[in-house]
VMD Tcl script that draws the C-alpha trace (Angstrom):
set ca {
  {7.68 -15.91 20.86}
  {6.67 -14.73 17.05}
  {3.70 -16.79 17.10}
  {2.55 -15.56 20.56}
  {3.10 -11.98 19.31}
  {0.98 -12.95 16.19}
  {-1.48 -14.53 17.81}
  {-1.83 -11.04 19.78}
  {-1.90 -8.67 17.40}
  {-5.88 -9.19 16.72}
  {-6.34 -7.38 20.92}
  {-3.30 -4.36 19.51}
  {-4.00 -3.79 16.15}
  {-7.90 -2.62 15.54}
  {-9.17 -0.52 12.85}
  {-10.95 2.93 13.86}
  {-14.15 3.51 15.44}
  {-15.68 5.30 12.93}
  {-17.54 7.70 15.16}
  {-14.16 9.43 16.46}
  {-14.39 12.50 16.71}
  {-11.50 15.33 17.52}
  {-13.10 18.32 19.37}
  {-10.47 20.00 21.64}
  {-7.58 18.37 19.53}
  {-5.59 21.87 18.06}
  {-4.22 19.58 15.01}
  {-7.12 17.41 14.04}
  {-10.69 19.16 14.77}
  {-10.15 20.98 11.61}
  {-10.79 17.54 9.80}
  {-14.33 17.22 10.21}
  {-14.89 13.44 9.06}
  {-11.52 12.84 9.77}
  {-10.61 8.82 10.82}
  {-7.13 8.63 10.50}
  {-3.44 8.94 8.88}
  {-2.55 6.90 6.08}
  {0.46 6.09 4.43}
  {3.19 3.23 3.05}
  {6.55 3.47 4.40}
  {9.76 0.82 3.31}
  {11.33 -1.86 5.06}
  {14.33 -3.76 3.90}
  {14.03 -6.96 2.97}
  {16.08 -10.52 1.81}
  {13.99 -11.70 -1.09}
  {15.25 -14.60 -3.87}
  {17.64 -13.26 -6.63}
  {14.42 -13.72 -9.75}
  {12.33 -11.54 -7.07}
  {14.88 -8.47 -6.62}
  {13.68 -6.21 -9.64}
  {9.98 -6.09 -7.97}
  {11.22 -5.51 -4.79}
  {13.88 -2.47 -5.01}
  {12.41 0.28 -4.60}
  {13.80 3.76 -6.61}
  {17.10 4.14 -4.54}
  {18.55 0.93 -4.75}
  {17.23 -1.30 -1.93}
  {15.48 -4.53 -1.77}
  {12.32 -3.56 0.61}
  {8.75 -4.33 0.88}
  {5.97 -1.41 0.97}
  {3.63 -1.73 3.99}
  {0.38 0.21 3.83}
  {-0.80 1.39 7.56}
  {-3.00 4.04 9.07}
  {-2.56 5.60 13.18}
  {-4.09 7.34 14.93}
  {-3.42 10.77 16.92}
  {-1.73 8.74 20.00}
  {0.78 7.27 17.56}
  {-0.71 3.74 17.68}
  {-1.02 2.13 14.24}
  {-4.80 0.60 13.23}
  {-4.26 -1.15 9.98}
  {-0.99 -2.50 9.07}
  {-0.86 -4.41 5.33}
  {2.75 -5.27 4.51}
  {4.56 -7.87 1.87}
  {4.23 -5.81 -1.68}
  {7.06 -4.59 -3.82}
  {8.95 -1.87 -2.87}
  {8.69 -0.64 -6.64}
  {5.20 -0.90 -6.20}
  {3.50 2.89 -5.92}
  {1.02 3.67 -3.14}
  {-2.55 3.73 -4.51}
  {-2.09 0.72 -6.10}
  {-1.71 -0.98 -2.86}
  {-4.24 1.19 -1.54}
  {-6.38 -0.14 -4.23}
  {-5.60 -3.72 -3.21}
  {-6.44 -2.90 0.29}
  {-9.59 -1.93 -0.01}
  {-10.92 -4.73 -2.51}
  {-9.47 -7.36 0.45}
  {-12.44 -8.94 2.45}
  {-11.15 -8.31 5.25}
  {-8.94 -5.00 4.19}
  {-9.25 -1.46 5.23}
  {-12.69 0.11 5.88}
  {-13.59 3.93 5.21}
  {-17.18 4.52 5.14}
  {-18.31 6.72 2.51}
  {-19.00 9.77 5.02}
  {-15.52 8.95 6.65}
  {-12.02 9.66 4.83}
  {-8.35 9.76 6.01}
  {-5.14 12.26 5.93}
  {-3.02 11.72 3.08}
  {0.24 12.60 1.45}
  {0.31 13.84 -2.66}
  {1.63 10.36 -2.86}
  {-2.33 9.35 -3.32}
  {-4.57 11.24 -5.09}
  {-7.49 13.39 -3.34}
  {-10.56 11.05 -3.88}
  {-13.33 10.51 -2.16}
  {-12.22 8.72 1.50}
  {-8.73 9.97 1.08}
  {-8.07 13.56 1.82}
  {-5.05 15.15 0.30}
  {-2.91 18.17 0.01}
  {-3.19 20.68 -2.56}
  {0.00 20.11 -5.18}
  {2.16 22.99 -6.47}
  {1.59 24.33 -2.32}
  {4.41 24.10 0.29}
  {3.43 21.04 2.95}
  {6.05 19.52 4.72}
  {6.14 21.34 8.40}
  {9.44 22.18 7.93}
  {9.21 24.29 4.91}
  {6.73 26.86 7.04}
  {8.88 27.89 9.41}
  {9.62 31.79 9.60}
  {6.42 32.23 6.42}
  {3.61 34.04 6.81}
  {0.44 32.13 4.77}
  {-1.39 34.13 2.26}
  {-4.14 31.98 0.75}
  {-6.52 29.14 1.91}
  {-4.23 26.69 -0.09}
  {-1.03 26.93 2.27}
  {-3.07 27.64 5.34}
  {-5.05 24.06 4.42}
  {-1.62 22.54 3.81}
  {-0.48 23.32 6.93}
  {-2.96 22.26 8.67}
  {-3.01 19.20 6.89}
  {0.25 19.02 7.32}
  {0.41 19.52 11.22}
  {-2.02 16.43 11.32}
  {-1.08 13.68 8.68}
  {2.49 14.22 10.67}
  {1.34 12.02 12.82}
  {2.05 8.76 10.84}
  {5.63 9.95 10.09}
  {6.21 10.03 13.71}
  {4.87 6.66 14.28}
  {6.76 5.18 11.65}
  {9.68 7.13 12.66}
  {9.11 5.69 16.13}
  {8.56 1.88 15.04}
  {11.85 2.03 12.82}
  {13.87 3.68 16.03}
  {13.05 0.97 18.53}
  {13.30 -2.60 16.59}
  {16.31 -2.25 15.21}
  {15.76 -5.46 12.96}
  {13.43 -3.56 10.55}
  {16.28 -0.96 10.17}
  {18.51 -4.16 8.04}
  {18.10 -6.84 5.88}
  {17.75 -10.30 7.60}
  {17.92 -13.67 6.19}
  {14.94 -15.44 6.97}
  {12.41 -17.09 4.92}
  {10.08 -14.43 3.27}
  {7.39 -14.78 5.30}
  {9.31 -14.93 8.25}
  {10.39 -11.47 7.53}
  {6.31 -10.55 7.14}
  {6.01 -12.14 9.88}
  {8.58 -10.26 12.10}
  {7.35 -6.95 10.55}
  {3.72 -7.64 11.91}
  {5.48 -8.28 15.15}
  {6.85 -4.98 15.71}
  {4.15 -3.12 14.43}
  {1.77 -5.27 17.39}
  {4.63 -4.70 19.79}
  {5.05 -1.27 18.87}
  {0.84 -0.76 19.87}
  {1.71 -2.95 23.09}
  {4.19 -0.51 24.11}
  {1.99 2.98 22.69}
  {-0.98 1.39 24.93}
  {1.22 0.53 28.43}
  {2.19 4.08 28.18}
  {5.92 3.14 28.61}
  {8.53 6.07 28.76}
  {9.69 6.91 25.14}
  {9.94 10.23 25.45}
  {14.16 10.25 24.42}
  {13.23 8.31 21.22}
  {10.27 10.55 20.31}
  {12.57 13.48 20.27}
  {15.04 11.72 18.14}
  {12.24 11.06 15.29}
  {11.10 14.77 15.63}
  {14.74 15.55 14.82}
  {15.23 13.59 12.10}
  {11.86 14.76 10.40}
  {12.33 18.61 11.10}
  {15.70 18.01 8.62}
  {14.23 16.10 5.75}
  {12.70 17.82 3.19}
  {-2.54 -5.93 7.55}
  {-3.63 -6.90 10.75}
  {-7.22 -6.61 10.24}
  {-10.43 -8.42 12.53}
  {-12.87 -6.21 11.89}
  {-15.82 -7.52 10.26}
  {-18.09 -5.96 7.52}
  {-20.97 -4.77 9.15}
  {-22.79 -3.98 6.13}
  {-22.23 -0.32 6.10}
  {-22.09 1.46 2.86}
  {-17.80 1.21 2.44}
  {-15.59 2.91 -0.31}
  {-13.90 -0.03 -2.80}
  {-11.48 2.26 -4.72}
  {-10.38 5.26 -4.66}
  {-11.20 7.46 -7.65}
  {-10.40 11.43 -8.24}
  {-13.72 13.51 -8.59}
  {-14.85 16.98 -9.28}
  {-17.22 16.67 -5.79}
  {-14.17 15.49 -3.36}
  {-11.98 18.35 -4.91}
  {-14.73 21.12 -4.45}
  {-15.23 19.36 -0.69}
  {-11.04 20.19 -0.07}
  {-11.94 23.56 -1.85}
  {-15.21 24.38 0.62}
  {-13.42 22.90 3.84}
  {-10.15 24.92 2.98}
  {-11.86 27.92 1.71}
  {-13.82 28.25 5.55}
  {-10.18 27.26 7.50}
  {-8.91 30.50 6.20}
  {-12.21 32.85 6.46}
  {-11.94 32.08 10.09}
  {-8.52 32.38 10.09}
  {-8.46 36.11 8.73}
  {-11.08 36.57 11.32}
  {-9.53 36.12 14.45}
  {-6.64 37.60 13.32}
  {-8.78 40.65 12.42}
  {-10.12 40.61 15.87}
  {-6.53 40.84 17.38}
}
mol new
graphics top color blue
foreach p $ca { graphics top sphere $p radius 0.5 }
foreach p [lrange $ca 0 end-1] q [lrange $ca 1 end] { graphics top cylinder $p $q radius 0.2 }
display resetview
């Protein structure tokens, strides 16, 4: 059954067209350019004794790091799992976009991120030293750009943390440490993530389990087929004065048109 889900997961797990676009969606036509969420999230694993002190991550537990993006509908578009949970985010970033066939963000394109990754060109992040989490907004009025583009930001890069939230809440196995091989665990972690498309695209009732992940959230504070097509694609991601005045310009017009309409009421 793992190697029929496997051989599968090519048909449910696709990267992005990159001519999405958004209009009419409340959280994500303020993205312009927009492709996607991004983010790593951890899943325990069993790994050999030598291997444990790469693998556990900051609280304690043995888990490997998988790198994915989704899209608005919850359905996940580039999974890369199997590094170290002590390893940090843009360095697997960094590895996924040097792979031949890794993740793809043309240099007009870029996805959501968390402060987690820094805001370079492709990869759109939050302003630091700014609330962001949803749940910190609640009750606040804004009063600059920043916070308005946070929450905004916010509203939309949410989306990943519900699909993870989602994956983790129906396949029970990637909530515990197994003991299979290694790659059998990589293996079974691909599996859900395909299954978890299978079940986004068949439109099957979830609506109970959704709620729970909305819950939990609201009180905290690679699969890959495509084929280079010879478009101009970003290879690392590097900080710049242009991509920060870019967040600064975008931002800067959210909240002009912001204190408009709420002049005009």
């Amino acid at each position: 059954m793992l190697k029929v889900v496997m051989k599968i997961g090519k048909y449910y797990i696709k990267q992005v067209d990159f001519n999405v676009t958004y209009d009419g969606d409340d959280k994500w036509e303020w993205f312009e350019g927009a492709l996607r969420a991004l983010d790593g999230t951890l899943i325990k694993m069993t790994v050999p004794v030598e291997d444990r002190p790469r693998y556990r991550e900051r609280k304690g537990d043995i888990t490997t790091n998988v790198l994915a993006t989704c899209d608005p509908s919850l359905r996940f578009n580039y999974v890369l799992p199997g590094w170290e949970g002590s390893a940090f985010d843009p360095r697997i970033l960094g590895d996924a976009l040097r792979r031949p066939n890794g993740l793809k963000v043309p240099r007009n394109k870029y996805f959501l991120v968390d402060l987690g990754y820094s805001n370079a060109q492709g990869f759109l992040a939050p302003y630091k030293g700014t609330r962001y989490h949803l749940n910190l907004w609640r009750g606040s009025a804004l009063t600059n750009y920043k916070e308005l583009f946070n929450l905004r930001h916010s509203s939309a890069r949410n989306t990943i943390e519900r699909a993870f939230g989602l994956l983790k809440k129906r396949w029970a196995i990637l909530r515990k440490s197994s003991f299979y091989d290694k790659q059998t665990q990589l293996r079974i972690i691909g599996a859900c993530f395909v299954l978890h498309n299978f079940v986004r695209e068949e439109n099957l009732d979830e609506e109970n389990l959704l709620n729970e992940v909305d819950d939990d959230l609201s009180n905290v504070e690679a699969f890959d087929t495509m084929e280079d097509e010879g478009e101009d694609f970003i290879s690392t991601a590097h900080v710049s004065p242009q991509w920060n005045n870019l967040r600064d310009e975008m931002s800067q017009k959210m909240f002009r048109e912001y204190q408009a309409r709420r002049g005009a009421t």
